[in-house]
C-alpha positions as CSV (number, residue, x, y, z in Angstrom):
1,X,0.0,0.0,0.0
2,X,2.1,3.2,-0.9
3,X,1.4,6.1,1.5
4,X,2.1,10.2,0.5
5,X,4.1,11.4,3.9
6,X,4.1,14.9,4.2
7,X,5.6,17.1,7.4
8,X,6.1,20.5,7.4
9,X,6.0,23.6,10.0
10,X,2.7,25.7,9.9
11,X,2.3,29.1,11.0
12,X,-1.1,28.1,13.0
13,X,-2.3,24.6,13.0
14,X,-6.1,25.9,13.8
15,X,-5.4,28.0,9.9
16,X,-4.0,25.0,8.5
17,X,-6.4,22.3,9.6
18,X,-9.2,24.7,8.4
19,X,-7.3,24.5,5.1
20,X,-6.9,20.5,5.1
21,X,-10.6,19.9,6.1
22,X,-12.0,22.3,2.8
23,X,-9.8,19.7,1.1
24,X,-8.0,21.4,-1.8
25,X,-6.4,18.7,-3.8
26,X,-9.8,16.5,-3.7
27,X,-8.2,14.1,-1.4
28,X,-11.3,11.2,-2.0
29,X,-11.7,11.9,-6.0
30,X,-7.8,11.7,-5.7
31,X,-7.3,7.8,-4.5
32,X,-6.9,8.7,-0.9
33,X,-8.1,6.0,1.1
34,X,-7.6,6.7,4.7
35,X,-5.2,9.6,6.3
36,X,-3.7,9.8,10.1
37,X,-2.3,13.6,11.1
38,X,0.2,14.0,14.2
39,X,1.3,17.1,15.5
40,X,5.2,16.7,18.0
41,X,3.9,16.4,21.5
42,X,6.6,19.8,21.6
43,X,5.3,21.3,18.6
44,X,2.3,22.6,17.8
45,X,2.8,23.8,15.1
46,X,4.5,21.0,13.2
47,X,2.4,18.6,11.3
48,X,3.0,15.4,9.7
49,X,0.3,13.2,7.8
50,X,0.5,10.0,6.0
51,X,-2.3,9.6,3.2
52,X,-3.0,5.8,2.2
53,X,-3.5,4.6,-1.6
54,X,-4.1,1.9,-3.4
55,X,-1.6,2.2,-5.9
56,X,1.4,3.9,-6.4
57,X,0.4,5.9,-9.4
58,X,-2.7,7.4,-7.6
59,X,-0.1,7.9,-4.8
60,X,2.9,10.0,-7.3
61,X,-0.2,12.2,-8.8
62,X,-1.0,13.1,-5.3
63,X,2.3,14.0,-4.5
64,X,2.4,16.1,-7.4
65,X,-0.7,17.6,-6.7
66,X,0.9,18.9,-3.6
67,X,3.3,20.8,-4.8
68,X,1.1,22.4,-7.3
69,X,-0.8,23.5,-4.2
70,X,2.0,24.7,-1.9
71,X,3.3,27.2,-4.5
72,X,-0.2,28.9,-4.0
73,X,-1.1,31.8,-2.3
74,X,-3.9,30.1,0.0
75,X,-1.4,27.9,0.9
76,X,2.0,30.1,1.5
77,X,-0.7,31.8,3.6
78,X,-1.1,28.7,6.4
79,X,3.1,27.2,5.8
80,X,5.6,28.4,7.5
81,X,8.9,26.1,6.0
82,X,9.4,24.1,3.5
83,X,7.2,20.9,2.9
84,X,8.9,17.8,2.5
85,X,7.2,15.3,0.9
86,X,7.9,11.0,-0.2
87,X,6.1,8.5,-0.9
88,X,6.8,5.3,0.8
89,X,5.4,1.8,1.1
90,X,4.7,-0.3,3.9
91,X,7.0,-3.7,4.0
92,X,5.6,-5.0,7.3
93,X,3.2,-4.2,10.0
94,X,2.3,-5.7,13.1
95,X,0.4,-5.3,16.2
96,X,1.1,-6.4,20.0
């Protein structure tokens, strides 16, 4: 299952939450099929999200997507650093 991770530092995560949840990139029409968000338990405004696919070619148009959207004004608006973004696959999970 490839997965878009994204981190970056935001200026206000309240701004930039408002921003993810109006959903700009048509996360749903886009392959997404389940996202997590963390924030550092000494950061606030630090946020990191993985985005789940079903293949990776869903998952690479996404990422481009992304960066299409973060030279924006709406979005220079809620970022306060560079974005880094990868996409990765998982090669094992498993739960205790």
């Amino acid at each position: 299952m490839p997965i878009v991770q994204l981190e970056h530092p935001v200026r206000d995560f309240g701004t930039w939450k408002a921003t993810f949840d109006r959903d700009p990139v048509d996360r749903n029409g886009s392959g997404v099929r389940s996202y997590q968000i963390y924030r550092p338990t000494d950061d606030p405004n630090f946020v990191a999200v993985d985005l789940e696919f079903d293949s990776l070619g869903e998952a690479e148009a996404f990422k481009l997507a992304l960066g299409e959207l973060w030279r924006s004004p709406q979005a220079m608006a809620a970022l306060s650093g560079a974005p880094r973004v990868r996409v990765v696959e998982v090669v094992e999970r498993k739960s205790y």
